[in-house]
LUMDRENLO-423242 format. One record per residue: residue number from 0; residue in one letter; chain; x, y, z of N, C-alpha, C in turn. Coordinates in steps of 0.1 Angstrom, whole numbers. Layout:
BEGIN
NODE   nr  rest  kette    n.x    n.y    n.z   ca.x   ca.y   ca.z    c.x    c.y    c.z
NODE  NUM     a      A      X      Y      Z      X      Y      Z      X      Y      Z
...
This chain:
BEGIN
NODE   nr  rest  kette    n.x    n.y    n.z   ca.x   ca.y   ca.z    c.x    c.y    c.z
NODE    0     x      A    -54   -399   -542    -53   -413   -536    -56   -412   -521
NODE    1     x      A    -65   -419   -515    -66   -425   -502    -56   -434   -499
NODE    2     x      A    -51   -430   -482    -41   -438   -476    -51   -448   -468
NODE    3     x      A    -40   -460   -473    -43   -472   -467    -44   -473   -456
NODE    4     x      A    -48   -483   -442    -50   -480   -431    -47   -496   -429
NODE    5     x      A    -55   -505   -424    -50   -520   -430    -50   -524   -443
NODE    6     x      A    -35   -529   -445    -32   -529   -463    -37   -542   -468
NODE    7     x      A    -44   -555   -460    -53   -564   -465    -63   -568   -458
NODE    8     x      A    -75   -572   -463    -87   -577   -462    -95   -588   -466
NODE    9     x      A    -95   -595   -461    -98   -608   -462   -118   -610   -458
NODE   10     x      A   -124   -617   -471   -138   -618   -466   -140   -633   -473
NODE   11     x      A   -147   -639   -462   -155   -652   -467   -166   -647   -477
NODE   12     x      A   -171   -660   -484   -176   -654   -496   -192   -654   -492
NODE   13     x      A   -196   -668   -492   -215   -670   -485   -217   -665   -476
NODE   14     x      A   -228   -655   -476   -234   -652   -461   -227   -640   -459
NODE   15     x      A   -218   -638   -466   -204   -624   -463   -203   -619   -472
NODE   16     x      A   -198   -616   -484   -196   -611   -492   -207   -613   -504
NODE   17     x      A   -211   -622   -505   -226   -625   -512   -238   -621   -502
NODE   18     x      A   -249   -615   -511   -259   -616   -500   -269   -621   -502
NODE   19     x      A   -281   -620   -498   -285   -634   -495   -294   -634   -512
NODE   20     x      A   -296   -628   -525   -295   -635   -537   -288   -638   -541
NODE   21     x      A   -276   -643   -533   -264   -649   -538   -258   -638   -550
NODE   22     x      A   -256   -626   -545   -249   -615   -555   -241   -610   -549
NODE   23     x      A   -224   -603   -552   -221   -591   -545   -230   -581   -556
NODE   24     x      A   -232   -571   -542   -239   -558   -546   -228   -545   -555
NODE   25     x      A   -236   -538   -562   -227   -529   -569   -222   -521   -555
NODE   26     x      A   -224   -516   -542   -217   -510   -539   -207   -516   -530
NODE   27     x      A   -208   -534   -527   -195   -537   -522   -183   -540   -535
NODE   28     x      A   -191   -542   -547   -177   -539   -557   -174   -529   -559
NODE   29     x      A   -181   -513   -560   -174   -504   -557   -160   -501   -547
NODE   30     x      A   -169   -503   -533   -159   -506   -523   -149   -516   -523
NODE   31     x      A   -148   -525   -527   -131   -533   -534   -122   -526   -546
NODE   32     x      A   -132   -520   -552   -124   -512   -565   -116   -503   -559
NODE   33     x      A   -123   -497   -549   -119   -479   -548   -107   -490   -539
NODE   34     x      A   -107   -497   -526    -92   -503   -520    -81   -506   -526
NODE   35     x      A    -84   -516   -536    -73   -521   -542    -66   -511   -552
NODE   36     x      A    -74   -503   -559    -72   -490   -570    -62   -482   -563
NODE   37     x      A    -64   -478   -546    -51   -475   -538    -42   -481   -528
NODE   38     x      A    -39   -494   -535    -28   -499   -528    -36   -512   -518
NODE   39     x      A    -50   -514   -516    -52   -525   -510    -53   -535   -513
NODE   40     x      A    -49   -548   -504    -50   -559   -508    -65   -564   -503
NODE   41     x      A    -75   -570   -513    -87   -578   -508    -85   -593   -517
NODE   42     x      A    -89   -600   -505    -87   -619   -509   -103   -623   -503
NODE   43     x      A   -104   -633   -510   -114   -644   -506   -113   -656   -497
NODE   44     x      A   -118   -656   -492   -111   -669   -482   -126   -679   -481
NODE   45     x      A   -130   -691   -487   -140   -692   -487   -140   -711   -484
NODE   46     x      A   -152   -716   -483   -149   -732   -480   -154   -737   -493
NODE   47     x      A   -157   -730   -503   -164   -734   -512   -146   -744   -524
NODE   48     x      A   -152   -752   -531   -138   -754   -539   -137   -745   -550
NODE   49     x      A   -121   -746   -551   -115   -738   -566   -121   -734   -580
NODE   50     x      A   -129   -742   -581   -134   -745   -593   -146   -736   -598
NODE   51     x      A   -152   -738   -579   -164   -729   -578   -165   -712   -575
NODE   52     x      A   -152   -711   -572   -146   -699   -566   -140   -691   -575
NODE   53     x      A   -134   -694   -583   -122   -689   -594   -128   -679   -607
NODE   54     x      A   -140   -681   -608   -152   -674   -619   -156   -663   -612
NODE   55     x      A   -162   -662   -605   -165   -655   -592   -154   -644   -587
NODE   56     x      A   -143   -646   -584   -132   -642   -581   -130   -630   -588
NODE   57     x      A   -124   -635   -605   -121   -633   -615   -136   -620   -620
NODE   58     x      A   -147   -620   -616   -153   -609   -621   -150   -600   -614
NODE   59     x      A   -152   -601   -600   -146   -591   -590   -137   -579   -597
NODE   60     x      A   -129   -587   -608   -112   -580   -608   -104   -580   -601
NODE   61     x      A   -106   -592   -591    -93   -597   -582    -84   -603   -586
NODE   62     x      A    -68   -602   -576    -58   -605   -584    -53   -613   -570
NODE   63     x      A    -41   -615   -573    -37   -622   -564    -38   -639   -561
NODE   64     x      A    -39   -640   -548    -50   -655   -546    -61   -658   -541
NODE   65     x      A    -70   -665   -538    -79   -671   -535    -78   -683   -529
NODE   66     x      A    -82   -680   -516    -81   -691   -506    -96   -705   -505
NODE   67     x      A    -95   -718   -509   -109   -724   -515   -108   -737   -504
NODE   68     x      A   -119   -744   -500   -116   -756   -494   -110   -756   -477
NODE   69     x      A   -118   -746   -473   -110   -734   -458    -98   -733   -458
NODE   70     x      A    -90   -733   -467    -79   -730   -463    -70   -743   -474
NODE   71     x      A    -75   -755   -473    -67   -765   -476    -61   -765   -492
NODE   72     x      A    -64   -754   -500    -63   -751   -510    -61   -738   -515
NODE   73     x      A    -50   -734   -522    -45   -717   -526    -41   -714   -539
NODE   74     x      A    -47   -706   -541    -45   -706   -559    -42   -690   -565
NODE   75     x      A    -37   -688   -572    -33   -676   -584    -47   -672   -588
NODE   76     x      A    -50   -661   -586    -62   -658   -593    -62   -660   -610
NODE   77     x      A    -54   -655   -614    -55   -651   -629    -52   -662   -636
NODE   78     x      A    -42   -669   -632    -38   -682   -638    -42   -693   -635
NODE   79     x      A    -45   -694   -624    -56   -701   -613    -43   -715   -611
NODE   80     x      A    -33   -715   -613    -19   -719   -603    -21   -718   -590
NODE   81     x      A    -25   -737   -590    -22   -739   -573     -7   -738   -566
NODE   82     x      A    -10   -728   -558      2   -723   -547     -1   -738   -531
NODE   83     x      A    -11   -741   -531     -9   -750   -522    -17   -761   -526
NODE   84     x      A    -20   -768   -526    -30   -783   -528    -23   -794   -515
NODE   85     x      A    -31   -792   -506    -36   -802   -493    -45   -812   -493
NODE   86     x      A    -50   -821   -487    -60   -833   -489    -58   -843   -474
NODE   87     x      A    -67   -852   -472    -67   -863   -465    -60   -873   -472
NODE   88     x      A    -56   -879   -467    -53   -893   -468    -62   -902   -475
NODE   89     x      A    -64   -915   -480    -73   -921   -485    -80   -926   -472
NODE   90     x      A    -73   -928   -466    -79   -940   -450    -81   -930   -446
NODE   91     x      A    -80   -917   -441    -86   -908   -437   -102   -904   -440
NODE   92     x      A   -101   -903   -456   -115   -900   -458   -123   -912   -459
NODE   93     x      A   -116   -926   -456   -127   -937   -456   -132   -934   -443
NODE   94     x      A   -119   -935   -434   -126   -929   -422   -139   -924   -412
NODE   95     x      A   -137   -912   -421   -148   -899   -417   -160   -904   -427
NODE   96     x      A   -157   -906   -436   -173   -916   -442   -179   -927   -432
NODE   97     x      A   -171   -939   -431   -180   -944   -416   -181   -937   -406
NODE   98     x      A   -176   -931   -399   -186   -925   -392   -197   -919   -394
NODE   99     x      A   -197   -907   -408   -214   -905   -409   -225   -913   -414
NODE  100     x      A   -216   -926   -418   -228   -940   -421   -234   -946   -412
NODE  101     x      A   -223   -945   -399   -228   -951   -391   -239   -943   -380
NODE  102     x      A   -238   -932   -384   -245   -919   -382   -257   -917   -391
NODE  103     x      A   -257   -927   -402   -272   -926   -407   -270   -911   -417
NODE  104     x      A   -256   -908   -419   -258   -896   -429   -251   -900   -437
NODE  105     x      A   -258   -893   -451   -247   -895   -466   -235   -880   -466
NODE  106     x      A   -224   -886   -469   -214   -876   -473   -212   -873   -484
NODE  107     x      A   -208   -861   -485   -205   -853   -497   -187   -856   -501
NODE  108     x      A   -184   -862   -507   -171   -858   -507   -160   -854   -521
NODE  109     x      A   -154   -843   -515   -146   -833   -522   -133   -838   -530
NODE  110     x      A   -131   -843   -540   -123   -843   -548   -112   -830   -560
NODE  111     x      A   -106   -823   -554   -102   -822   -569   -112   -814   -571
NODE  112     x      A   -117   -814   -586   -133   -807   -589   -143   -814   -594
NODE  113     x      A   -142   -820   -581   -156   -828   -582   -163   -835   -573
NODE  114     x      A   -174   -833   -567   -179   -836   -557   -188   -849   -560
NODE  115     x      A   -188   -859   -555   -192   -869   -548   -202   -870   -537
NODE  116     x      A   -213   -875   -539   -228   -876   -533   -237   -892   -535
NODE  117     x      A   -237   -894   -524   -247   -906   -527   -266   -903   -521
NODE  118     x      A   -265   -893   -526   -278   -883   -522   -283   -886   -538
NODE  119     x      A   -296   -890   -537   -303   -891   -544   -307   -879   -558
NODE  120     x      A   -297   -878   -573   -297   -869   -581   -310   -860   -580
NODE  121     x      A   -320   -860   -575   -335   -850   -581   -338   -849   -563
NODE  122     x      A   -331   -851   -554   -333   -847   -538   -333   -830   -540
NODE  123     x      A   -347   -825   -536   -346   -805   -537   -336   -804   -530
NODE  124     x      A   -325   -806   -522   -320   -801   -511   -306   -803   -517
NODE  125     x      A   -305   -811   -523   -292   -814   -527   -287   -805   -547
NODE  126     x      A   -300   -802   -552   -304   -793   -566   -303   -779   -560
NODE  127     x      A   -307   -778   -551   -307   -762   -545   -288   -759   -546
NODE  128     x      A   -286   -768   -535   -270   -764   -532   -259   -764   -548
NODE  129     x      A   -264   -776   -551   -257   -775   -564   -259   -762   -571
NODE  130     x      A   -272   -758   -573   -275   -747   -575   -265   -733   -574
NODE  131     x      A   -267   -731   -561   -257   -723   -551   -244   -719   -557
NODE  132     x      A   -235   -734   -558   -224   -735   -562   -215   -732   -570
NODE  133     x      A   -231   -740   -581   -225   -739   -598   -215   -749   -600
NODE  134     x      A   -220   -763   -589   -216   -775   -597   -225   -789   -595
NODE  135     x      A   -224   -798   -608   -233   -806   -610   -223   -819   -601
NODE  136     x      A   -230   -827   -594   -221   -836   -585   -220   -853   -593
NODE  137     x      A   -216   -858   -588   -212   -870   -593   -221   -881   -587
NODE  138     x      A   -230   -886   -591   -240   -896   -576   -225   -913   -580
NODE  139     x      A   -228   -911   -566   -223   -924   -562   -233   -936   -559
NODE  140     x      A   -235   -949   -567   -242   -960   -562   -236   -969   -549
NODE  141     x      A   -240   -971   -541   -233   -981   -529   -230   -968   -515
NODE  142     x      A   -217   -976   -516   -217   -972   -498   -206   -961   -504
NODE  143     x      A   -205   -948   -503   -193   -940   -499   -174   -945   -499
NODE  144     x      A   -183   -948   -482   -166   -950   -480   -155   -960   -487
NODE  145     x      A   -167   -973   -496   -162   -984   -506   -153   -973   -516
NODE  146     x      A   -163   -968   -520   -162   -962   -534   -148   -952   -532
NODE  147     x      A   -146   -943   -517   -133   -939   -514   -121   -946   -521
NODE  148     x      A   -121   -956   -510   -113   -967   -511   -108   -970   -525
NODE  149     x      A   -120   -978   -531   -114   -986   -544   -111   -974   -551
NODE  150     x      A   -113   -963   -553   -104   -953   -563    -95   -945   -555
NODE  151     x      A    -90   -948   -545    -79   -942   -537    -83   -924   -540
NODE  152     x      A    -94   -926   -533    -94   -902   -538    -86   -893   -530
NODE  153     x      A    -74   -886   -536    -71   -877   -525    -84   -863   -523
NODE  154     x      A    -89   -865   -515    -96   -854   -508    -95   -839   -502
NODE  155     x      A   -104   -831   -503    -98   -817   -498   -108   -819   -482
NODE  156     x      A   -121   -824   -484   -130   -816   -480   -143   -832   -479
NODE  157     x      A   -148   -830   -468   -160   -840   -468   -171   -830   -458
NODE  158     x      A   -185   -830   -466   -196   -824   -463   -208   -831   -454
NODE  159     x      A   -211   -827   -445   -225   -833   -446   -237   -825   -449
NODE  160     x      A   -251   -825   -453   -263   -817   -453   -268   -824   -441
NODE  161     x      A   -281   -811   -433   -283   -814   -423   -294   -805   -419
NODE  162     x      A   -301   -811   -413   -316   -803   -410   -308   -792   -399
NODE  163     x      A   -311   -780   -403   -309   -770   -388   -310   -775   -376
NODE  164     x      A   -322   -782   -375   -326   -788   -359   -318   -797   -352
NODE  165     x      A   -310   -802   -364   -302   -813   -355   -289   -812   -360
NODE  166     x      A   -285   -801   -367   -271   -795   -369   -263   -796   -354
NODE  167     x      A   -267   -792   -340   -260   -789   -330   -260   -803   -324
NODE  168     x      A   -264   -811   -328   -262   -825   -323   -253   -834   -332
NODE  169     x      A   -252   -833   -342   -249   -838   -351   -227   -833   -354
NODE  170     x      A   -232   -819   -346   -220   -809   -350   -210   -819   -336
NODE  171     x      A   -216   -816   -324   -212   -823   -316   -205   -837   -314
NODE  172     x      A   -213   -846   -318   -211   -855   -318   -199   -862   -330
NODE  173     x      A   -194   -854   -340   -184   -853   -351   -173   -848   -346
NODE  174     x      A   -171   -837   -335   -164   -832   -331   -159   -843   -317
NODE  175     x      A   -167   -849   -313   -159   -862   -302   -159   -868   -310
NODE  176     x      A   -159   -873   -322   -157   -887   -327   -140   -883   -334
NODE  177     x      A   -145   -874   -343   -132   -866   -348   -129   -855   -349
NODE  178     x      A   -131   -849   -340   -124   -835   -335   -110   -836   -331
NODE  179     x      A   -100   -847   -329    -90   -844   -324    -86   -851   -335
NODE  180     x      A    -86   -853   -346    -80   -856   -355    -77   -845   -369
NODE  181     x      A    -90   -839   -368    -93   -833   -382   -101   -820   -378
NODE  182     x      A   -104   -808   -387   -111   -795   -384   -127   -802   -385
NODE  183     x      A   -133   -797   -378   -146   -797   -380   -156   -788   -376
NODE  184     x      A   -166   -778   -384   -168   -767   -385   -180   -764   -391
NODE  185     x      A   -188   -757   -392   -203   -750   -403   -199   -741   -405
NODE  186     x      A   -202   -742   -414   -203   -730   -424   -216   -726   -433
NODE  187     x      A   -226   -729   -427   -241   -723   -431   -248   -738   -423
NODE  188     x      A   -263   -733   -419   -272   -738   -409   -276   -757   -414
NODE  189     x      A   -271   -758   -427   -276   -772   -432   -260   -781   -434
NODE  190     x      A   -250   -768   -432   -239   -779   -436   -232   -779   -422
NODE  191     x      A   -221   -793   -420   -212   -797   -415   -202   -803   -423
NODE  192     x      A   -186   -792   -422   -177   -796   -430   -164   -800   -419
NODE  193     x      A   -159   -812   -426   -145   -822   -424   -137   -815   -430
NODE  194     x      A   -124   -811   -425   -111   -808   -432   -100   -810   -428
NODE  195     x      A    -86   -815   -432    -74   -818   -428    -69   -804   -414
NODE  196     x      A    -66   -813   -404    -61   -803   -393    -48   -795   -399
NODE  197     x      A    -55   -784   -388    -42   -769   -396    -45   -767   -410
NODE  198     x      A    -57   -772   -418    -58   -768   -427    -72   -756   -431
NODE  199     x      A    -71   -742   -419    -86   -736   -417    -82   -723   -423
NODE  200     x      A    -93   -715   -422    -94   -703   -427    -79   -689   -420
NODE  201     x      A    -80   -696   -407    -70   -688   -400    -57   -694   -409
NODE  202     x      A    -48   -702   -410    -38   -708   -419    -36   -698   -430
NODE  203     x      A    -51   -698   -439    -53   -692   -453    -42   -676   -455
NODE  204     x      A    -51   -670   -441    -50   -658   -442    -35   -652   -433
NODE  205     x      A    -32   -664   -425    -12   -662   -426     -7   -663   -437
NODE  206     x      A     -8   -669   -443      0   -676   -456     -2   -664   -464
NODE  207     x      A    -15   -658   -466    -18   -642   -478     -9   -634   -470
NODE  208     x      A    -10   -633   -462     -2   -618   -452     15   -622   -450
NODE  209     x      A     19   -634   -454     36   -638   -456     41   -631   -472
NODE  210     x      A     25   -641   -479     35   -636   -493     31   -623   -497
NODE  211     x      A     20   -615   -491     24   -599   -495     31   -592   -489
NODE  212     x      A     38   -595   -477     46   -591   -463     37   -580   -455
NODE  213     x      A     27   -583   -449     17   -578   -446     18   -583   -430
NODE  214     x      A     26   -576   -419     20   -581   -408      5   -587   -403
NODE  215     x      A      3   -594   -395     -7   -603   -395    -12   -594   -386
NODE  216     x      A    -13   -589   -373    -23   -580   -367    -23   -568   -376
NODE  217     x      A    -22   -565   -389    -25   -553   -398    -36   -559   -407
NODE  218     x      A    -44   -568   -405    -52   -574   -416    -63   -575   -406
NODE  219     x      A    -74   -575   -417    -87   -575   -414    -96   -585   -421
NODE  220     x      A   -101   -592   -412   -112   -607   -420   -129   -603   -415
NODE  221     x      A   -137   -610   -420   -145   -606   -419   -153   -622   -427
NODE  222     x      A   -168   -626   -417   -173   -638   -420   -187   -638   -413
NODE  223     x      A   -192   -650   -411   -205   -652   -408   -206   -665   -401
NODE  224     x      A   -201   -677   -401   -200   -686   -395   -188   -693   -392
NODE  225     x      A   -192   -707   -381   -181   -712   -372   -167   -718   -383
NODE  226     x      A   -172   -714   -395   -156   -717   -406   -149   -705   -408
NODE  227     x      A   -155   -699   -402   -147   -682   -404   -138   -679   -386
NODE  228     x      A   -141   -687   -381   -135   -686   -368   -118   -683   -367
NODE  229     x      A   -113   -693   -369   -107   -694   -368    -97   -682   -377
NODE  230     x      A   -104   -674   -388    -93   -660   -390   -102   -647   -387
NODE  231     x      A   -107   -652   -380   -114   -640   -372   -107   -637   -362
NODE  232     x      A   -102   -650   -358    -91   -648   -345    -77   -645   -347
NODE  233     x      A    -75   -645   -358    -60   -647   -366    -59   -631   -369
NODE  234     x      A    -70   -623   -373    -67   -614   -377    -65   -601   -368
NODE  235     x      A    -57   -591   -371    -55   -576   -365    -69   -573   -360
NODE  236     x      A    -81   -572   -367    -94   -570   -368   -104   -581   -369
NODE  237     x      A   -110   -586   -367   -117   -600   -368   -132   -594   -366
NODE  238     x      A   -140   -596   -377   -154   -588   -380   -168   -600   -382
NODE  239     x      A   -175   -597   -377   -187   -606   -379   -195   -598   -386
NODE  240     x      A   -204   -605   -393   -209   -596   -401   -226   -595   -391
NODE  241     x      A   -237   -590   -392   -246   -589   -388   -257   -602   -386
NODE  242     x      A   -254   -606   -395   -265   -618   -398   -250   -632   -388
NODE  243     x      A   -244   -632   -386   -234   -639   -384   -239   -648   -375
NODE  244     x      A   -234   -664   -370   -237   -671   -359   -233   -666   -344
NODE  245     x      A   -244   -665   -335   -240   -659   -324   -225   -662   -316
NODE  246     x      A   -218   -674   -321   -205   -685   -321   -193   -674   -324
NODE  247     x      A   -196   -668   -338   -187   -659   -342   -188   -644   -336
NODE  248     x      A   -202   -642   -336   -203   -628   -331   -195   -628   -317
NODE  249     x      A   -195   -640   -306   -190   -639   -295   -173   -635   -297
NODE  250     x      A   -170   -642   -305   -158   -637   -306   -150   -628   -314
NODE  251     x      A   -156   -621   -318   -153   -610   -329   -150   -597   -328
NODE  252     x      A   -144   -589   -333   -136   -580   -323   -143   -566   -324
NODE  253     x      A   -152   -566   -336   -160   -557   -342   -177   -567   -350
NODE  254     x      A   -188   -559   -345   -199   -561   -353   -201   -556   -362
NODE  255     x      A   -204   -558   -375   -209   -550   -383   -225   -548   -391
NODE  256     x      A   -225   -543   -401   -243   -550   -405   -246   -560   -416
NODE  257     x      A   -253   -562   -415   -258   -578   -420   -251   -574   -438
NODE  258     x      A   -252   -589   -445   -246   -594   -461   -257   -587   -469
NODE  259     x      A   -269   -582   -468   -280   -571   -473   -277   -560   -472
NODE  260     x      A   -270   -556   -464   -266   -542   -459   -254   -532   -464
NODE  261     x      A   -243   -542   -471   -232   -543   -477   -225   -538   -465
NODE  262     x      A   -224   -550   -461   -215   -552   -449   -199   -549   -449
NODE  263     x      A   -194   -562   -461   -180   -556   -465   -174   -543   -474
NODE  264     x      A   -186   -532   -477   -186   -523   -484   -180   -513   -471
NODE  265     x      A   -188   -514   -457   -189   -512   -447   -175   -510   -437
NODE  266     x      A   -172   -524   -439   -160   -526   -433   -147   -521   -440
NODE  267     x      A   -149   -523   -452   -139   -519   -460   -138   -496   -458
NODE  268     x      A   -149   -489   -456   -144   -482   -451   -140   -473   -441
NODE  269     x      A   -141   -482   -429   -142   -483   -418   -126   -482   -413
NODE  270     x      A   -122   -495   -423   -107   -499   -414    -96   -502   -427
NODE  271     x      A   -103   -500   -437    -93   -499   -449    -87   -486   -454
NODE  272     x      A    -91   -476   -451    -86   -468   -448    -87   -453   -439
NODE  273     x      A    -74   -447   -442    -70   -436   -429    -75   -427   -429
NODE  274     x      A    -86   -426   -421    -98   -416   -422    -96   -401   -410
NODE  275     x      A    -96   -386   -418    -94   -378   -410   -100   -373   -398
C-alpha cells in the first residue's frame, strides 16, 4: 500500500480530466485506480448536469459524490441520490433570459434533465455540443423568458453559446448587468454560464471535504477554466492544467501539463501521494 499524501482530489471533467477526444485516457484511470485502491478520495466537480455526468462517473468506478451544475447540484454516485438540489427562482431565470434577449442572444436553459434552447434543432454548433454532452435538448418556439414563466421552471443553470471573439465582451457585460446578483463564469471558449450565487465549484468541494472530514487546505483541485476558479482557490493545492485559461493559470498554485498529456494522472502523483 502507498501512503496517502492529500486524502482528496477533486478534477473538473472538460478540458481536465477528458482530453481533447473527449476520453479519460487509460493512464489517468489507472492513476484514480491505484488512489482510491489506497485510501484516496477522487470526485468530479463539473458544470455539466447530473444526468450527463452520472454515466461517466459511474465507469470511472467512482464512488462517493459528484458535484454537477458548478456546484448547484450533489449527488451519490451509485444511487445517484441528490444530497443537494439548488436552482433560481422562476423570476430569476426570467430575468437573466431578458437580458440575453436584449443582448441579441438565445439561452440555454437548465432544468432538472433537460435543457431548453431556442437555437435552431439542425444549428452545427448547437448538434456538436449536444454531441459533447450526450443530451438531446428541448427547442423552444417563441421567446425564452415567456416560456420560463408560463411553466414556472425551477432552474440549476442558464447558458449562453458564443463566438470566442466576443466571449470577453459578452462575458463582461453579463457580469455588470448580473454579476452582483448571480455567479457568472466560462467554462470553455464558446460558453458563458449563469448560476445561483454561492452556488460554484469552490462551495462543491467544501461540502466533499465536510462529509469525508477532510480538512480543506488537505485537498487538491485541478481545472482549466474561469468555472474552476473559484476551487482552485478553495483548495490546499489549486492546479491548472496546461491547456488552462491564462485567468486560471494566474491564479493557481501549481502548473501542470495539458488534458493530452494526462495531466490528472500527473497530478495525482505528484500530490496524492507520500513520495520518498
Amino acid at each position: 500500500m502507498r501512503e496517502i499524501n492529500y486524502p482528496i482530489i477533486v478534477s473538473d471533467f472538460d478540458g481536465t480530466l477528458l482530453n481533447s477526444e473527449h476520453s479519460v485516457s487509460d493512464g489517468v484511470k489507472k492513476a484514480i485506480d491505484e488512489y482510491v485502491a489506497n485510501g484516496g478520495i477522487f470526485a468530479v466537480c463539473t458544470g455539466r448536469m447530473l444526468c450527463c455526468i452520472l454515466s461517466n462517473v459511474r465507469a470511472l468506478g467512482l464512488k462517493g459524490y459528484v458535484v454537477a451544475h458548478q456546484g448547484t447540484v450533489i449527488a451519490d454516485i451509485e444511487s445517484g441520490k441528490l444530497i443537494k438540489y439548488g436552482g433560481f427562482k422562476t423570476e430569476e431565470t426570467v430575468e437573466i433570459c431578458r437580458n440575453l434577449e436584449e443582448l441579441n442572444y438565445p439561452a440555454n436553459v437548465y432544468a432538472g434533465d433537460a435543457m431548453y434552447t431556442t437555437i435552431a434543432e439542425d444549428d452545427r454548433h448547437l448538434l456538436r455540443y449536444e454531441g459533447i454532452v450526450g443530451l438531446k435538448s428541448t427547442h423552444v418556439d417563441g421567446i425564452m423568458s415567456d416560456f420560463v414563466l408560463k411553466n414556472g421552471l425551477f432552474c440549476q443553470k442558464v447558458a449562453v453559446m458564443v463566438a470566442p471573439e466576443d466571449q470577453t465582451e459578452l462575458f463582461a457585460e453579463l457580469k455588470r448587468r448580473l454579476g452582483s446578483k448571480h455567479e457568472v463564469t466560462c467554462s470553455a471558449a464558446v460558453l458563458i454560464e449563469i448560476s445561483p450565487l454561492g452556488n460554484d465549484k469552490g462551495e462543491g468541494l467544501k461540502f466533499l471535504c465536510e462529509k469525508f472530514g477532510v480538512p480543506l487546505e488537505r485537498s487538491v483541485a485541478i481545472g482549466d477554466n474561469l468555472n474552476d476558479l473559484a476551487m482552485i482557490k478553495a483548495a490546499g493545492v489549486g492546479v491548472a492544467v496546461g491547456n488552462a485559461s491564462d485567468g486560471l493559470k494566474e491564479e493557481a498554485d501549481y502548473l501542470t501539463v495539458t488534458n493530452d498529456e494526462d495531466a490528472v494522472a500527473k497530478v495525482i502523483e505528484k500530490f496524492g501521494f507520500k513520495n520518498d
